[in-house]
C-alpha positions as CSV (number, residue, x, y, z in Angstrom):
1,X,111.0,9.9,146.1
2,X,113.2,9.7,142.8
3,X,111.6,11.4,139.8
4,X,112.2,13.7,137.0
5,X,114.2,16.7,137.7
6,X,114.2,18.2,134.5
7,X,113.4,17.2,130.4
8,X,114.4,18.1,127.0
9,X,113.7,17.4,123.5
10,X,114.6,17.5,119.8
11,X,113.1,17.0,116.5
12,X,115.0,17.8,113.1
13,X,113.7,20.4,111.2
14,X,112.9,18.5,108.0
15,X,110.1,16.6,107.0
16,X,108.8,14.4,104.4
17,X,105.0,13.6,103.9
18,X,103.9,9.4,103.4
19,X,102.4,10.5,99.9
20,X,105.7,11.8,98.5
21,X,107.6,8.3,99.3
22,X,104.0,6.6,98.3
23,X,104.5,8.4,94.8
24,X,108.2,7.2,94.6
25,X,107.2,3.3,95.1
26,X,103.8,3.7,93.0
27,X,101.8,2.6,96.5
28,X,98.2,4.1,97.4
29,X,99.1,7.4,99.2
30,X,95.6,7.1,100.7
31,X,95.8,3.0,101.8
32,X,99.1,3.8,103.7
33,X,97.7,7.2,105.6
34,X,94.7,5.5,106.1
35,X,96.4,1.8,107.5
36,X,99.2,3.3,109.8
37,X,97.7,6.4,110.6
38,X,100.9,8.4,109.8
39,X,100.7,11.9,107.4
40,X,104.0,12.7,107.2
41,X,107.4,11.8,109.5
42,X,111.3,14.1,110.8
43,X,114.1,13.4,108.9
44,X,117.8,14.1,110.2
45,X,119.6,16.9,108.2
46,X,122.8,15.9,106.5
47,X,125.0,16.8,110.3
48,X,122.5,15.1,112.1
49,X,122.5,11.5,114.1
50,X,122.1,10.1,117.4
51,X,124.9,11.8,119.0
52,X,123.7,15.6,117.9
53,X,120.0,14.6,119.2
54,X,120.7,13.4,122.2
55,X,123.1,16.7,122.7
56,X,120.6,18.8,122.4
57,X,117.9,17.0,124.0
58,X,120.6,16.5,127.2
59,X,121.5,20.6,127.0
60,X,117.6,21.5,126.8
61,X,116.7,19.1,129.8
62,X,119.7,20.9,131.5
63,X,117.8,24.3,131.2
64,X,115.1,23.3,133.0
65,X,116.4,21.5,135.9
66,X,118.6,24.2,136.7
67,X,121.6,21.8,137.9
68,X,125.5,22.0,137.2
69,X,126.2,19.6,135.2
70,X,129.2,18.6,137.0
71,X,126.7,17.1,139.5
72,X,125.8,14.6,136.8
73,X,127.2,10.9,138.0
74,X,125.8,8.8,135.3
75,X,124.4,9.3,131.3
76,X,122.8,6.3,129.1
77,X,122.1,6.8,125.7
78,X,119.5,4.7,124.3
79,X,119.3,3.9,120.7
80,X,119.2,1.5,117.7
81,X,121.1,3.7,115.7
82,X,124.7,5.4,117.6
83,X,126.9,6.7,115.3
84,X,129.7,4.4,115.8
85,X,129.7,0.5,116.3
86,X,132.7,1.1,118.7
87,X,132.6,4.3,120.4
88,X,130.3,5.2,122.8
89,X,127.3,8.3,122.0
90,X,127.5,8.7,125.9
91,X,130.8,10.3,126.2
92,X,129.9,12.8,123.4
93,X,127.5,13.9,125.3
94,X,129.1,14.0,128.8
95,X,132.0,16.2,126.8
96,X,129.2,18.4,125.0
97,X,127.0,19.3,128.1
98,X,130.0,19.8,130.6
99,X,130.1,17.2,132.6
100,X,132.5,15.6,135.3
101,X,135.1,13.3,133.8
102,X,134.4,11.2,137.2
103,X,130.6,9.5,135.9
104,X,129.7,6.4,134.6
105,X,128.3,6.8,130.9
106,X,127.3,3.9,128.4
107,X,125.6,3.3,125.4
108,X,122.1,0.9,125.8
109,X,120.7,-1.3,123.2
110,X,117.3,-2.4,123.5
111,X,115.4,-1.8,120.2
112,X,112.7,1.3,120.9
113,X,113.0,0.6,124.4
114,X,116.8,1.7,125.6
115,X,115.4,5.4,126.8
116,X,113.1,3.8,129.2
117,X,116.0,1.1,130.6
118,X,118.4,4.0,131.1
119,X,115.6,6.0,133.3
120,X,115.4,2.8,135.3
121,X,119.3,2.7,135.8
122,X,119.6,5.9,136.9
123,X,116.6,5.6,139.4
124,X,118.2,3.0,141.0
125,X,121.3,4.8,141.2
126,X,120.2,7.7,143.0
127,X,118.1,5.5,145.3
128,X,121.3,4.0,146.1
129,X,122.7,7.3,147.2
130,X,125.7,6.4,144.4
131,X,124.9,9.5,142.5
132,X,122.6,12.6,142.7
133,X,121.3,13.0,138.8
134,X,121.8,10.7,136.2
135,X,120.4,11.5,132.5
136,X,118.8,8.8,130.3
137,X,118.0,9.9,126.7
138,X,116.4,7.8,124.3
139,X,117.6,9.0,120.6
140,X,117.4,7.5,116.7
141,X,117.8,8.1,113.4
142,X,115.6,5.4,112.5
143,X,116.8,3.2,109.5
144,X,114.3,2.1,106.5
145,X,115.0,0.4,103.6
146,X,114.3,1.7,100.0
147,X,110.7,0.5,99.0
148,X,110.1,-1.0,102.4
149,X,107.6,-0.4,104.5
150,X,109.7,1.2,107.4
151,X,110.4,4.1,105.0
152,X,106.8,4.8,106.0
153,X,107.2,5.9,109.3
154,X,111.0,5.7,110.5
155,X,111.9,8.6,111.9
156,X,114.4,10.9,113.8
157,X,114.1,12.6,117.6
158,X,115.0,12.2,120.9
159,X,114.5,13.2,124.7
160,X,116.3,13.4,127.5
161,X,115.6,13.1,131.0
162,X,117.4,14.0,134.6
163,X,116.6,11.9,137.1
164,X,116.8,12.8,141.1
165,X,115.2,13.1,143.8
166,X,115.7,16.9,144.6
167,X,113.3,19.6,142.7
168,X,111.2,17.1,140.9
169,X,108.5,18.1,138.8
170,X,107.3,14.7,138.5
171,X,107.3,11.5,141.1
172,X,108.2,8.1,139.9
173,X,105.7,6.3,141.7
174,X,106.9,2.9,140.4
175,X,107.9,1.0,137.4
176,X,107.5,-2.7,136.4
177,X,108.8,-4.7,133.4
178,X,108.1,-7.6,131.1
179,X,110.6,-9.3,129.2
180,X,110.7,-12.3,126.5
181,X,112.5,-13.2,123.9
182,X,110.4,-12.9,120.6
183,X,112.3,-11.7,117.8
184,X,109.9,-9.9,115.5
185,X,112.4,-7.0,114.2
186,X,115.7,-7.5,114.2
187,X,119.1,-6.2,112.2
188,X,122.3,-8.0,112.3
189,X,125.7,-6.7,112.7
190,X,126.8,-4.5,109.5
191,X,123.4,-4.9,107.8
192,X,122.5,-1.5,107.1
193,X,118.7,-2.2,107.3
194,X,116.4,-3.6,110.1
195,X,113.8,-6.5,109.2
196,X,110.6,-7.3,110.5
197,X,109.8,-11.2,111.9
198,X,106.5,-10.9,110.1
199,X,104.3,-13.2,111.9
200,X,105.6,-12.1,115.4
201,X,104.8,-8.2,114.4
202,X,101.9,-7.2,116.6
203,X,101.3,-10.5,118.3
204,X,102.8,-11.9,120.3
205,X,105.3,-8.7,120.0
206,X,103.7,-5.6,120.9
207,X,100.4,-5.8,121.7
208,X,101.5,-8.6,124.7
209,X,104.2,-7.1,125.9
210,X,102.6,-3.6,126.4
211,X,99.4,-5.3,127.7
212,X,101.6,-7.4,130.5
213,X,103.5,-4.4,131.3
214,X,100.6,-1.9,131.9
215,X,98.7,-4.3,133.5
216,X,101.2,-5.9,135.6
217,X,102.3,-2.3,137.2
218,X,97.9,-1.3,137.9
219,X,98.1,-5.3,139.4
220,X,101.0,-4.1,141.7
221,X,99.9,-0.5,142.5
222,X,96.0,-1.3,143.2
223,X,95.2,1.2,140.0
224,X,93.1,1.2,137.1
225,X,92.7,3.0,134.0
226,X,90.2,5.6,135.1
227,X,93.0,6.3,138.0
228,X,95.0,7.8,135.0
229,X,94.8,11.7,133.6
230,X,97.1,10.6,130.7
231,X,98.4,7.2,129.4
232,X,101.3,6.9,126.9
233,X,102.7,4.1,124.8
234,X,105.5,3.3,122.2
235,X,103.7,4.5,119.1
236,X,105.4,2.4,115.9
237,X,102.3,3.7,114.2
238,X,99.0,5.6,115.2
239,X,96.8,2.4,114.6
240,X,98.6,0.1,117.1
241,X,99.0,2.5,119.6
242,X,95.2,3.2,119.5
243,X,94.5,-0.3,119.8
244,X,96.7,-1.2,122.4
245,X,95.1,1.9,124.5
246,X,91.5,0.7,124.0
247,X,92.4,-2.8,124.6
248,X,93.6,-1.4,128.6
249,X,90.4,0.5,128.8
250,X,91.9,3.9,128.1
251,X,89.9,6.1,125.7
252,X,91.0,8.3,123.3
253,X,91.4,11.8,125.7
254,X,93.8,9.4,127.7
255,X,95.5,8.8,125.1
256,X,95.6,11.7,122.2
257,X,98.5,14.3,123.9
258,X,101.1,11.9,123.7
259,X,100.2,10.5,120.1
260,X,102.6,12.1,118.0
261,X,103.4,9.6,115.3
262,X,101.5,11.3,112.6
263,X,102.8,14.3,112.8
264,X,106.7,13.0,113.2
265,X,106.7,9.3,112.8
266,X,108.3,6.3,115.0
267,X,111.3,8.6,116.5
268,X,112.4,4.4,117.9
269,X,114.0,5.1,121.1
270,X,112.5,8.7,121.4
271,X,109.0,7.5,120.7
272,X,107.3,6.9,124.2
273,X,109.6,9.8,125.8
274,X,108.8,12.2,123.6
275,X,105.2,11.2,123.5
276,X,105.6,11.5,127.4
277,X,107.4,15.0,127.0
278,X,104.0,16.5,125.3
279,X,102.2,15.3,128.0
280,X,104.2,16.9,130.8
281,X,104.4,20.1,128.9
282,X,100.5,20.5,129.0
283,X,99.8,18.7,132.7
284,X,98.9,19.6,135.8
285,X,100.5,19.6,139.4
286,X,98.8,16.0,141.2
287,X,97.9,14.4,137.7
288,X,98.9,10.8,136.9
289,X,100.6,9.1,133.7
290,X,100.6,5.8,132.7
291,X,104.0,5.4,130.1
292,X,104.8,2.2,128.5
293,X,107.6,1.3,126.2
294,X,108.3,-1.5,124.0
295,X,111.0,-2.7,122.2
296,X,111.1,-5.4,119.4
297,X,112.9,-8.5,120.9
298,X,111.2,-8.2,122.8
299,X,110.4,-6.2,126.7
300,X,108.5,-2.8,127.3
301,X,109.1,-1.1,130.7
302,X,106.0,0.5,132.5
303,X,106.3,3.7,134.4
304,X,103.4,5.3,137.3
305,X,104.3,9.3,137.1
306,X,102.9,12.0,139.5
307,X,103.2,15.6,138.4
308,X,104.6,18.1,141.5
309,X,103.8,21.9,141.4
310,X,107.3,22.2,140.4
311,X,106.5,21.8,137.0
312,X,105.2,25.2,136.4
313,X,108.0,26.9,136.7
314,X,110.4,24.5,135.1
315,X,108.3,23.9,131.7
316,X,108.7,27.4,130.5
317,X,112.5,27.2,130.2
318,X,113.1,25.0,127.2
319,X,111.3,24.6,123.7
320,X,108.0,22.7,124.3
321,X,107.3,19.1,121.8
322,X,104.7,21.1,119.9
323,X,107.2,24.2,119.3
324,X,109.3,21.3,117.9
325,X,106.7,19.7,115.7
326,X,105.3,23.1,114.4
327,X,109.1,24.3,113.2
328,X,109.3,22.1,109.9
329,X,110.4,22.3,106.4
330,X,109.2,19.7,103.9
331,X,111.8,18.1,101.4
332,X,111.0,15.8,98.3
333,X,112.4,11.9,98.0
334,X,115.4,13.3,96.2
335,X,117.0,15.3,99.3
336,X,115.7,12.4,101.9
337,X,117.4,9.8,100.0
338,X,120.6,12.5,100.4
339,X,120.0,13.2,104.1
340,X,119.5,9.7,105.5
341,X,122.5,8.6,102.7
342,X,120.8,6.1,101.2
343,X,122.6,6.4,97.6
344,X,125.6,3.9,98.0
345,X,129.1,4.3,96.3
346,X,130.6,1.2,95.5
């Protein structure tokens, strides 16, 4: 059985609360709490991006699987947002955690949903018997225009996972995807600034593609939501990803540990990962978790999970999500507008 071998996360230290970039624009600090259900979101520091994340998400997720990293035959980064248009995050990382020269590494693109594609990669890898662990992170230093409504809850994290099938502390019972094309956020090459296809936000975006991928995975397995101790979805804000849960039947104690949008914001890539990181920090051995992804474009990939008794010995070796979310320091519009560089030199 391939599963998870080991996980890490990280969130940047800094934060900045909705109301202080609701002051900035002259919006209702109250209306935009209230209609995305998000209080405040991470920002990178100033040394911060994908490639830094996705470092120390890989070296934490390292710790707890208790593997030489030389046994490592393939890492995926997953992101909307790698440091370089042409030169891969993947082989930073490989370099930074100490891997083997001989592994396949690439860089995925797949809106919020590239962490979840790399996790399927590497499971069919080392089903294959072509490598023993692979790593799949799903990182982003989400981007937000000024005065737009990203700046509301684009935000910055990642996680990493190993993926094996030796010392798991959680199964892979089976995955299942749904694709289409349906372009509701898009940026093109050298814009600095994502866009939203407005009518296509929601629905037919989100809210079907999450729907056909959870449903289409408890059609294949025989399972329903009351089979589930957790369930987990891409959280772009905490309204959709409350609706989307009570529109599968989940209800909200399902649902709450991996809500972590608004505390942190929409991490992009990170978001269902790390949401599914809280989760395996607080479960039990034999529990099951429902994890759904989505990315804009539009696909989400749909995971069954089975907790082993391996986790209790394996969670206690790396920073928890909520050690990550507690460690903060807040920061005005003035030093966010710094740190994610949005004042332009022409």
């Amino acid at each position: 059985m391939v599963g998870i071998v080991g996980y890490g996360v990280y969130i940047p230290i800094y934060r900045i609360k909705t109301s202080e970039i609701a002051r900035v624009w002259g919006d209702d600090p109250k209306a935009i709490s209230r209609g995305l259900l998000v209080e405040e979101k991470s920002v990178p520091g100033i040394d911060e991006d994908t490639a830094t994340i996705s470092v120390e998400a890989a070296r934490n997720a390292l710790k707890m699987a208790k593997i030489n990293p030389k046994d490592i035959g393939a890492i995926y980064v997953g992101s909307e947002s790698h440091p370089y248009a042409v030169k891969p995050t993947a082989t930073i990382v490989a370099e930074a955690i100490g891997s083997t020269p001989t592994l396949t590494a690439a860089d995925l693109e797949f809106a919020c949903k590239a962490g979840t594609a790399g996790i399927q990669l590497c499971m069919g890898l080392v089903k294959s018997g072509i490598i023993k662990y692979g790593v799949a992170i799903g990182a982003d230093t989400a981007q937000g225009a000024p005065g737009d409504a990203l700046e509301y809850t684009a935000a910055a994290g990642g996680a990493a996972y190993i993926i094996g099938n030796d010392g798991c502390l959680a199964n892979i019972i089976d995955t299942y995807s749904y694709t289409t094309d349906t372009p509701d956020f898009y940026r093109r090459e050298g814009s600095p600034y994502p866009k939203h296809g407005g009518r296509f936000t929601g629905e037919p975006a989100y809210f079907k593609h999450i729907i056909s991928a959870a449903k289409g995975i408890m059609e294949k397995t025989g399972t329903k939501p009351s089979d589930y101790d957790y369930a987990v979805f891409h959280q772009p804000n905490g309204k959709f990803y409350l609706k989307v849960a009570k529109k599968l039947g989940f209800d909200r104690e399902q649902v709450e540990t991996g809500l972590l949008v608004p505390k942190i914001g929409n991490t992009y890539s990170g978001s269902t990962l790390l949401g599914l990181a809280a989760i395996l920090d607080v479960s039990k051995p034999g529990e099951r978790i429902l994890a759904v992804s989505y990315g804009s474009g539009a696909g989400s990939d749909a995971f069954i999970i089975e907790v082993t008794d391996k986790i209790e010995e394996k969670r206690e070796l790396t920073p928890k999500v909520k050690e990550f979310i507690e460690r903060k320091e807040y920061i005005d519009y003035a030093l966010y507008a710094k740190f994610k560089k949005k004042l332009k030199i022409f």
